[in-house]
C-alpha positions as CSV (number, residue, x, y, z in Angstrom):
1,X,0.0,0.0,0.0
2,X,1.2,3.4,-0.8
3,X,0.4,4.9,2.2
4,X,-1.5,3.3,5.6
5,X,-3.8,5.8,7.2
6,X,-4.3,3.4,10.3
7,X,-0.3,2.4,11.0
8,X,0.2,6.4,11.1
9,X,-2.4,7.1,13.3
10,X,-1.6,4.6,15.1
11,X,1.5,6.6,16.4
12,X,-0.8,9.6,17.4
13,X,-1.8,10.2,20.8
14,X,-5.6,9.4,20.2
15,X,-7.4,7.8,22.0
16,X,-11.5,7.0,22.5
17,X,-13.7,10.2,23.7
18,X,-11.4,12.5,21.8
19,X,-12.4,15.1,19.8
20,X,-10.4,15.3,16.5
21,X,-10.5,18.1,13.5
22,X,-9.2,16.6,10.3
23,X,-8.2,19.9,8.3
24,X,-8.0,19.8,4.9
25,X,-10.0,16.0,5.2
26,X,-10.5,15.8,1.5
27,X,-12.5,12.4,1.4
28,X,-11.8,11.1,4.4
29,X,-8.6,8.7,4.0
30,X,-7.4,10.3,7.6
31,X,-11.2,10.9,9.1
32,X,-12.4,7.4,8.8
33,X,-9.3,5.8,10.8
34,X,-9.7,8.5,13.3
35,X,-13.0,8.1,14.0
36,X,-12.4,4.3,15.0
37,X,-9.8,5.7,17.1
38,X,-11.8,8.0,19.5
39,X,-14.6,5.4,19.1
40,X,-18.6,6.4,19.2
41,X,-18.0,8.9,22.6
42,X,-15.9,10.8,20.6
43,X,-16.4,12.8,17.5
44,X,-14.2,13.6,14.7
45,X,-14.7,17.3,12.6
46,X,-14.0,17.0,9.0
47,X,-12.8,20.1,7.4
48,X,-12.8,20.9,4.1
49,X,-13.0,23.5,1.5
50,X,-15.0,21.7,-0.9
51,X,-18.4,20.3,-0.2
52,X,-18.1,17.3,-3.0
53,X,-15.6,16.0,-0.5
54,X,-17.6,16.3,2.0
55,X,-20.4,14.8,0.8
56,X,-17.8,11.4,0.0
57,X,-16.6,11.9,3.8
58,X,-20.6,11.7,4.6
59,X,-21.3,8.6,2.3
60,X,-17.9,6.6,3.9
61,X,-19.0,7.3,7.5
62,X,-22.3,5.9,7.0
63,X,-21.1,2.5,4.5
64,X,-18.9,2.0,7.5
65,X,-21.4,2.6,10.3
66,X,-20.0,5.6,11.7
67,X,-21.7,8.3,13.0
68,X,-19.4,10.4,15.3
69,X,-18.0,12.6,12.3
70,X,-19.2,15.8,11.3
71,X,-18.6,18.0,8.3
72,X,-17.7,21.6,8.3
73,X,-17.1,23.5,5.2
74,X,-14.4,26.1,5.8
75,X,-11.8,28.3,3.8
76,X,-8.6,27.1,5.0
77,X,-6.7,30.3,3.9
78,X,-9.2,32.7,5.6
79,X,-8.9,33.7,9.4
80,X,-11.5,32.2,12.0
81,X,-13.1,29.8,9.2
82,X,-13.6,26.5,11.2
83,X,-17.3,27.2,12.7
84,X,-15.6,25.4,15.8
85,X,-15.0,27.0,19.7
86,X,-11.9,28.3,20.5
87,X,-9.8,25.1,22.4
88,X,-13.0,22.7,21.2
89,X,-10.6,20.4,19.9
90,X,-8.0,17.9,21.6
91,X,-6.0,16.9,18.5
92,X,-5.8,18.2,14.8
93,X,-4.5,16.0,11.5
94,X,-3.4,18.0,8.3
95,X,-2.3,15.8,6.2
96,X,-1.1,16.9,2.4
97,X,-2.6,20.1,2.9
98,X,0.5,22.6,3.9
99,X,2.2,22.7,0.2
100,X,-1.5,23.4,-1.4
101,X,-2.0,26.6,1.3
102,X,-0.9,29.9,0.4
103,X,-1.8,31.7,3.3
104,X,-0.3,28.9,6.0
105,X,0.2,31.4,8.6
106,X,-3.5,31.8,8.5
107,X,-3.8,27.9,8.9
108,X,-1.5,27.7,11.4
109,X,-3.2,30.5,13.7
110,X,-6.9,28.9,13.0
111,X,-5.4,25.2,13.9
112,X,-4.0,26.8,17.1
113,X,-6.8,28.3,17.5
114,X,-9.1,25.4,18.5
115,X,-7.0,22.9,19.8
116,X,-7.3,22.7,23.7
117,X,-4.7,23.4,26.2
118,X,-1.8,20.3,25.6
119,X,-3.7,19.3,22.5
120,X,-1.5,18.0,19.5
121,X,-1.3,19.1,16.2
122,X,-0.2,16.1,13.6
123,X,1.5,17.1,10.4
124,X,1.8,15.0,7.4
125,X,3.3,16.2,3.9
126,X,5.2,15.5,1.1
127,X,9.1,15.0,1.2
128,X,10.3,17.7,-0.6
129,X,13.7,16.8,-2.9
130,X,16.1,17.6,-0.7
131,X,14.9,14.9,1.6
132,X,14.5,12.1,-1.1
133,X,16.0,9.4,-0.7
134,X,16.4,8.5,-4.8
135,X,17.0,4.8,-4.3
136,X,13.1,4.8,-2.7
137,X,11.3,6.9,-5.2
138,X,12.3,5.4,-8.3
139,X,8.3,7.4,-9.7
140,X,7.7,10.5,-9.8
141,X,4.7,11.1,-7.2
142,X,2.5,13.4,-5.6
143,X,2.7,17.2,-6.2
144,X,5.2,19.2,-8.0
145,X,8.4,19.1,-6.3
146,X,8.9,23.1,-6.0
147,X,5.7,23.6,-3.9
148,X,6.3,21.3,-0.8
149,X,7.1,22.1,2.2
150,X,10.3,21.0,4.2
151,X,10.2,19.8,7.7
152,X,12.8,23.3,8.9
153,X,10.2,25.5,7.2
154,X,7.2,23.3,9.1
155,X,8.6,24.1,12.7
156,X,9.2,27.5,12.1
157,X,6.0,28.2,10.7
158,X,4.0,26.4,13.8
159,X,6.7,27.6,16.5
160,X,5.5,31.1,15.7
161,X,2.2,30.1,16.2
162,X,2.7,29.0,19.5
163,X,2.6,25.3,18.9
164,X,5.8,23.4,20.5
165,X,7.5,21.2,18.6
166,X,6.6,17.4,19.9
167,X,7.9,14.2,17.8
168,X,8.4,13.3,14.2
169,X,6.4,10.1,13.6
170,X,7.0,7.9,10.5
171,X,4.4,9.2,7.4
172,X,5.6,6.4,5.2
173,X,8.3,6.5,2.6
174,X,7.0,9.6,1.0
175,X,6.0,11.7,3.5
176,X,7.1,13.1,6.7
177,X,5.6,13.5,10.2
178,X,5.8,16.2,12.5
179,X,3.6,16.8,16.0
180,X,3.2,20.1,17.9
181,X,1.9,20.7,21.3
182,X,-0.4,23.8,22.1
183,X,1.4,24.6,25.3
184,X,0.2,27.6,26.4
C-alpha cells in the first residue's frame, strides 16, 4: 500500500472520547481511521473547502457505520473559518494540505486556534527533494516538487504560532511526520 492511514495514526496520541478536526480531510482517508480511534464517545470534525468532498466523507461514514464525524465547510486560507470554539478540539490531522495553502500562517493560527490546552497538532506532507532518498522513489509522485514544504520551514512556521514542537512520527516512505503541542 502506498500509504496506511491506520499504521500512522496509530503513532498519534488518540485515544476514545477525543475530539479530532481533520483539516483539509478531503475524502476522508485520515477521518475514517480516526474516528475508529476516539470510538462512538468521541467525534471527529472533518474540514474541508470543498463540499463534493464532504459529501464522499458523509457517504464513507455511514457505508462503515459511523456516526461520530461531522462535516464543516471552511476556507482554510481565511482567518476564524472553522465554525468550531476556541480550544474545542483535543488533537488536529493536516495531512497533504501545507504545500497546497498559500496563506499557512492563516492555517497555522486557525489550527491553534481550537486545539485545547496540551492538544497536538499532527503534520503530514510531502518530502520535498532535498529529503528524497532516490533509491526509494524510483516514480515521480504526488505534487510538484517546487511547492512542498520541508520539515525546517514546518517548525518554524508552527513555532510562531505558539505550537511546540513534539515528535516526528513515520508518514511512510513519501511523507514526513511532525507533532506540535499547544502549550500555552
Amino acid at each position: 500500500m502506498f500509504i496506511n492511514p491506520e499504521r500512522i495514526i496509530e503513532s498519534f496520541d488518540i485515544t476514545p472520547k477525543m475530539f479530532v478536526a481533520d483539516i483539509g480531510s478531503g475524502a476522508g482517508f485520515y477521518t475514517i481511521p480516526i474516528a475508529r480511534a476516539v470510538g462512538p464517545s468521541g467525534r471527529v470534525y472533518a474540514v474541508d473547502v470543498r463540499r463534493e468532498m464532504l459529501e464522499l466523507v458523509q457517504n464513507n461514514a455511514r457505508r462503515a457505520g459511523l456516526h461520530n464525524i461531522q462535516t464543516v465547510v471552511a476556507d482554510l486560507e481565511e482567518p476564524s473559518s472553522i465554525s468550531l470554539p476556541d480550544a474545542s478540539v483535543h488533537a488536529a490531522v493536516l495531512a497533504n494540505i501545507l504545500f497546497q495553502i498559500e496563506h499557512k500562517d492563516a492555517l497555522a493560527e486557525e489550527t491553534r486556534r481550537i486545539i485545547k490546552q496540551g492538544g497536538t497538532v499532527y503534520i503530514i506532507d510531502w518530502i520535498p527533494p532535498e529529503m528524497e532518498d532516490r533509491q526509494s522513489a524510483p516514480v515521480p509522485l504526488g505534487p510538484p516538487k517546487s511547492s512542498r514544504i520541508g520539515k525546517k520551514t514546518v517548525r518554524e512556521l508552527f513555532a510562531a504560532h505558539a505550537l511546540v514542537f513534539k515528535k516526528e512520527f513515520n508518514a511512510g516512505l513519501h511523507h514526513y511526520g511532525l507533532a506540535f503541542q499547544k502549550t500555552s
